[in-house]
C-alpha positions, 0 to 999 in steps of 0.5 A: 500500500502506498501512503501520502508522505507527511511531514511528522514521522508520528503521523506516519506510524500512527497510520500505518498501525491504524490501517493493520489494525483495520485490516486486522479487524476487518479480517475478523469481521469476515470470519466472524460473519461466516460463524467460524471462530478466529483462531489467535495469531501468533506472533511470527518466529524471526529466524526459520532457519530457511529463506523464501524465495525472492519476491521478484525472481524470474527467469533462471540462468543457470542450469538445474542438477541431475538429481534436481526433485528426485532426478529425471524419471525413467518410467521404471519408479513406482510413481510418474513423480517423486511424490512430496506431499499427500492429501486426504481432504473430507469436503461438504458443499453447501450450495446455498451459502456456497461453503465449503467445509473441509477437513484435511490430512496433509502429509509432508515429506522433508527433502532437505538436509535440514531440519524444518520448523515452520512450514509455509501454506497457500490460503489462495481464497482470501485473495477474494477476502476484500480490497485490501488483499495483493490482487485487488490491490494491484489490480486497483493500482493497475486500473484494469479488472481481471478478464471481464472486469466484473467487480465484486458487489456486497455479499459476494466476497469469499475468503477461507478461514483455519478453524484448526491446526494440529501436528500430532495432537498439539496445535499449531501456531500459525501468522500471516506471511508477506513474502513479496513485501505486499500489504499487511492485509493480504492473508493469502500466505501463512506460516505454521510454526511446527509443535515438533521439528521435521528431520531431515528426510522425515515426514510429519502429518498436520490436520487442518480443519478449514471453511472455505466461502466462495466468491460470487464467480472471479479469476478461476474460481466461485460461484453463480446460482447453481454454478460453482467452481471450486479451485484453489480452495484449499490450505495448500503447502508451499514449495520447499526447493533445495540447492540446485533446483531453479536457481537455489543455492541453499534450501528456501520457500518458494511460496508467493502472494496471490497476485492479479497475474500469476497463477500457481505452483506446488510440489507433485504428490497425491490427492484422495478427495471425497467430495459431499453435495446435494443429490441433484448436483452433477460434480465433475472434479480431477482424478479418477471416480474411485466407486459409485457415489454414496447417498445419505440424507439427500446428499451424495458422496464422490470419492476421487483419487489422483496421484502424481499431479499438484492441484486439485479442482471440482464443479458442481451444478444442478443445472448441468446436462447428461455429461457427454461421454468419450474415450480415447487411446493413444500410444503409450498412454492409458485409456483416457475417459473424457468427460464434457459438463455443460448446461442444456444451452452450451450443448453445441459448445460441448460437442465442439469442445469433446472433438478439440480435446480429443485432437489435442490429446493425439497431437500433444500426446505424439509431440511431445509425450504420451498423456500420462492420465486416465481422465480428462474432464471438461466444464462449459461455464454457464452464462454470467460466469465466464470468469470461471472459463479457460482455467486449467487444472489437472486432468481438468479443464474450463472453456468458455459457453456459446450457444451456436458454433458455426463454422468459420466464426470468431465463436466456432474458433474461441471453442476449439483454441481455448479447448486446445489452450487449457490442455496444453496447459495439462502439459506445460503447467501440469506434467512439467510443472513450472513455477508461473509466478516466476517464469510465465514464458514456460507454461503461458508462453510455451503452451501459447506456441505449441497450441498454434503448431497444432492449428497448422498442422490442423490448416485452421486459420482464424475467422474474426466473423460472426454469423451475421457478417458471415450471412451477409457475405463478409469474411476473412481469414488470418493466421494463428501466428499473425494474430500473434505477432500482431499482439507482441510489443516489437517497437519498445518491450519493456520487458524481457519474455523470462520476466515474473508473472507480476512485475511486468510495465507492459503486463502479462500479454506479452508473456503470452504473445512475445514469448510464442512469436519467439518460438516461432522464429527460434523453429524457423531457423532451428527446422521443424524436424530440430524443433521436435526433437528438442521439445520431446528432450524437454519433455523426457528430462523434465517431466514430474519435475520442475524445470527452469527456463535454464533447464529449458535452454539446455534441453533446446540446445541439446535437443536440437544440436544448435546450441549457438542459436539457441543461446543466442535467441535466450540471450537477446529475447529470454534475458533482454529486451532486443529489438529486431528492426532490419530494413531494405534502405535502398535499391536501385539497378542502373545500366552501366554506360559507356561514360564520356572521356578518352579512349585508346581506338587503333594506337591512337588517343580519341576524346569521346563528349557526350554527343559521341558516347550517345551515337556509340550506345545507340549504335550498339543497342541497334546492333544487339536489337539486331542480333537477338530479334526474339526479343520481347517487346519492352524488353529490347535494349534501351527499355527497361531491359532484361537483357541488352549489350551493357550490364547492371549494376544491382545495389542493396543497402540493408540497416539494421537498428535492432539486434542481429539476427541472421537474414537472407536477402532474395534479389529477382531479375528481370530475366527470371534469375535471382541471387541469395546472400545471408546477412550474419554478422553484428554490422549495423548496415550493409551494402552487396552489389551485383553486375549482371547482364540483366535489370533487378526488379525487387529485393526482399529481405526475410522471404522465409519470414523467419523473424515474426518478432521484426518490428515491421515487414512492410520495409523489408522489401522494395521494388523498382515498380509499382508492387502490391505485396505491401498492401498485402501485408498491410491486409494480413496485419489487419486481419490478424488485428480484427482476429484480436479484436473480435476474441476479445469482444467475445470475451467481454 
């Protein structure tokens, strides 16, 4: 919170110990309202023992070790990932009062070579508590709302209180934590102080009795009349890394803040849920149906069991239609039951979405690695709760809901990309699980890439239509990737693409469409083939692991047998702000003419004056007509010739005023020839020249269009005539605006 300087230091602390008082009262008036007792705070232990992990960190450099998290999996271990923590959570859903009463037994395995005293929890809900937390508060100070922007009225807050916390019987003492200096009245972080140390290698139990209030539906989470979406709902333990994992050099928490644009990270372990709701209600929710439900008083029981993932999520409504129900088998994966809840109204949505889901799970599945799961659920929110749409968790997924799908509108294309988008997120944010706080560019980035190969592969270009236009005979077309660069700051980005979720000038976009247009043009010059290479490598070393954008740079590199260029790429665009900016500065062909002067003709010294130079080039251009009278018209010497008896000097100057990067220049010929040259040094202009027999008629610079990320392509290419390519790219980048346009229309 920032505070207006005054002059009197005592008016400055007075206010700041009236505004924690505030919030602490405030605090207890929530809890107080939802009649849970508020359990005393204690008073924060000065030395754990342990750091957190910086507030501000982002993308690593240097490399993780072998054995970092358990070491690479083999597929010959028990379990897919070397399990951390286990979670046996008992919950009830009040649909009324939209609670959710939970009691959790949480095991904890101590991976450190020091003893742990105080261990770091989630309480992610009481983002949604008030105003005063981080995410409103950044969101105030940012001036935008999250998505849709809908605020939230009186009544529909929602918080999660602690009612009780053991180890073993004795209670735990507990206290509101700021690891990223936020304001004191953000409770989204708590520490427990532990009644009895955790052994190096040992692991101790805690009983965590909670009551979670959902808030009306807001970023991945809530509730609207019947529609509840319950996600990050529960007291989850933060991230302890040990030496060698994404940067750390000694044992610290990596456990942030709930902030407006960052998403989550925890360690990989098992979950058993059972989950209590009235008889009516459909649930759908991570992880495998253990039986049949169980009815009593009305209410029903599910029993859901997922190991090897590191979140937990479930819906409910009594709305929903029959779930549309598939299967599907792919190579080294096990049958995937795949599962779409809709409301009545969505039905065309949910039809759409089952195809979508079941092309990713073959295109991601050969790509990069076989999907590891037996079940994939997917949620169409009903209408008024598009907050709760195109949110990932594992196994389990939300979309967004429209009532008519046509072919080649903005809305048939929203249904299959956000399909797509949330799982691919099952990959890069579930199975290799990155830290989205610190390095967005893994999970949003990487998977905004990949999701686009697939619509390429898939010949899906955009259409930013509605049915209306489309009736009345107005359509267009853009591709995925032009949309992309389209939305990427190219001129001045402030940010480099490793940059925290958070801390960003220009927001978490970029962290979507910088990053993926930097991959495209990384694949442009590594080759497709390289490129898949590299990402399966990824995938091997990495999976049920957490890697780092470090870890990710080696895999490339090692991958795809390129290691300069991949280096180089991270180095400008990863780790900097590097600019790509060449242009085609100037190009001209002239005829090189006999000039004026003396000349030695028969041992004797003749001076030739501009009259004589004239009669002695027409002479020759008559003769040369003479010899060659297959000649095209408008080609024959002394027009603007292909061929003639005096050749062309072609120059082309290119500047450079961004960083280098490796270009091919394509000069064309007026007699159908071409010369290609590679630009690939750090020079910021150059200058290449050719003497040919025939005039040039257009030099481009990038013809493969290999760097999306270059600030304008209308200036890498001229001509010695009129042309129309530049208004043609004008047009692709218009379509491609109108593609952004109409998207976030239909997200509105």
């Amino acid at each position: 919170m920032t505070l207006t300087r005054v002059s009197h230091s005592a008016v400055k602390v007075l206010s700041i110990t009236a505004l924690l008082l505030a919030g602490s009262v405030f605090h207890e008036e929530i809890m107080a309202q939802a009649n849970v007792a508020v359990t005393p705070i204690a008073q924060p232990v000065t030395d754990t023992g342990i750091a957190l992990a910086p507030a501000r960190g982002s993308a690593v450099s240097v490399a993780s070790l072998p054995d970092a998290w358990g070491g690479q999996r083999s597929g010959a271990e028990a379990t897919l990932s070397d399990r951390v923590v286990h979670y046996q959570i008992a919950a009830t859903l009040d649909p009324v009062k939209h609670t959710v009463e939970g009691k959790q037994k949480l095991t904890w395995r101590n991976r450190s070579k020091v003893e742990v005293r105080s261990v770091y929890l989630h309480l992610y809900m009481n983002a949604f508590e008030g105003g005063e937390s981080t995410f409103f508060t950044e969101q105030r100070n940012s001036g935008k709302g999250f998505r849709t922007g809908v605020g939230t009225k009186q009544g529909e807050w929602g918080h999660i209180a602690l009612r009780s916390v053991t180890q073993g019987g004795a209670k735990v003492a507990w206290s509101y934590v700021h690891p990223d200096n936020g304001p004191q009245t953000d409770h989204t972080v708590v520490r427990f102080d532990l009644p009895a140390a955790v052994a190096p290698g040992a692991s101790t139990v805690m009983d965590i009795d909670f009551l979670t209030k959902l808030p009306r539906v807001i970023a991945r989470t809530g509730y609207f009349g019947s529609f509840h979406l319950v996600g990050q709902w529960f007291p989850k333990i933060g991230v302890l890394e040990l030496p060698g994992e994404r940067g750390a050099t000694a044992p610290r928490w990596n456990v942030h803040e709930h902030h407006q644009e960052s998403e989550f990270y925890a360690d990989f372990g098992n979950y058993d849920v059972t989950l209590t709701a009235p008889k009516a209600y459909t649930i759908g929710a991570t992880g495998v149906l253990q039986a049949p439900p169980v009815e009593k008083n009305g209410m029903l029981t599910h029993h859901y069991v997922q190991g090897d993932v590191h979140d937990f999520a479930w819906t409910a409504d009594n709305r929903s239609a029959k779930p549309l129900q598939e299967s599907w088998t792919g190579p080294g994966s096990p049958k995937v039951a795949l599962s779409v809840i809709y409301p009545p109204e969505m039905k065309a949505s949910a039809i759409a979405a089952m195809k979508a889901a079941k092309d990713s799970l073959a295109y991601f599945s050969r790509t990069l690695g076989p999907y590891p799961y037996k079940t994939l659920t997917v949620v169409v929110p009903p209408f008024n709760a598009a907050e709760a749409g195109g949110m990932e968790y594992p196994t389990f997924m939300t979309i967004e809901g429209k009532t008519r799908v046509e072919p080649k509108t903005m809305a048939a294309f929203d249904i299959d990309f956000v399909t797509i988008h949330e799982f691919g997120h099952g990959y890069f944010y579930g199975i290799l699980a990155s830290n989205e706080h610190e390095e967005p560019m893994l999970d949003e980035g990487l998977n905004e890439y990949w999701d686009h190969r697939m619509l390429v592969e898939r010949k899906q270009d955009v259409y930013p239509v509605t049915p209306f236009l489309k009736a009345i005979g107005i359509t267009f077309s853009a591709k995925g990737f032009d949309g992309e660069r389209a939305g990427a700051p190219r001129e001045e980005p402030a940010d480099p693409i490793g940059e925290n979720a958070y801390d960003r000038l220009q927001g978490i976009g970029p962290a979507y469409v910088r990053s993926a247009t930097m991959m495209r043009d990384l694949e442009a010059r590594l080759g497709k083939d390289a490129t898949e290479r590299a990402f399966k490598e990824y995938y091997k070393r990495w999976k049920f692991r957490h890697p780092s954008v470090a870890d990710l740079r080696e895999a490339l590199a090692d991958g795809s047998g390129q290691r300069a260029v991949v280096e180089a790429v991270f180095a400008q665009q990863v780790y900097a702000t590097a600019k790509i900016d060449d242009r085609v500065d100037k190009f001209s062909s002239d005829e090189v003419l006999p000039q004026r002067g003396t000349r030695d003709v028969k041992g004797t010294w003749v001076e030739e004056n501009a009259d004589a130079v004239d009669k002695r080039v027409a002479a020759l251009r008559a003769a040369w007509n003479k010899a060659n009278p297959n000649v095209k018209a408008g080609t024959k010497a002394g027009t603007r010739a292909a061929a003639g008896p005096f050749p062309y000097r072609t120059s082309v100057v290119l500047r450079r005023r961004g960083a280098p990067v490796p270009q091919t220049v394509l000069v064309k010929f007026a007699d159908g020839s071409s010369e290609t040259v590679t630009w690939n040094n750090e020079a910021r202009w150059q200058r290449y020249t050719w003497l040919k027999p025939s005039r040039a008629v257009s030099v481009e610079l990038d013809p493969q269009r290999m760097h999306y990320l270059d600030v304008s392509k209308l200036d890498d290419s001229r001509t010695l005539k009129a042309d129309t390519r530049a208004s043609r790219r004008w047009s692709a980048d218009l379509a491609a605006i109108f593609t952004l346009l109409f998207s976030l229309i239909a997200n509105v």
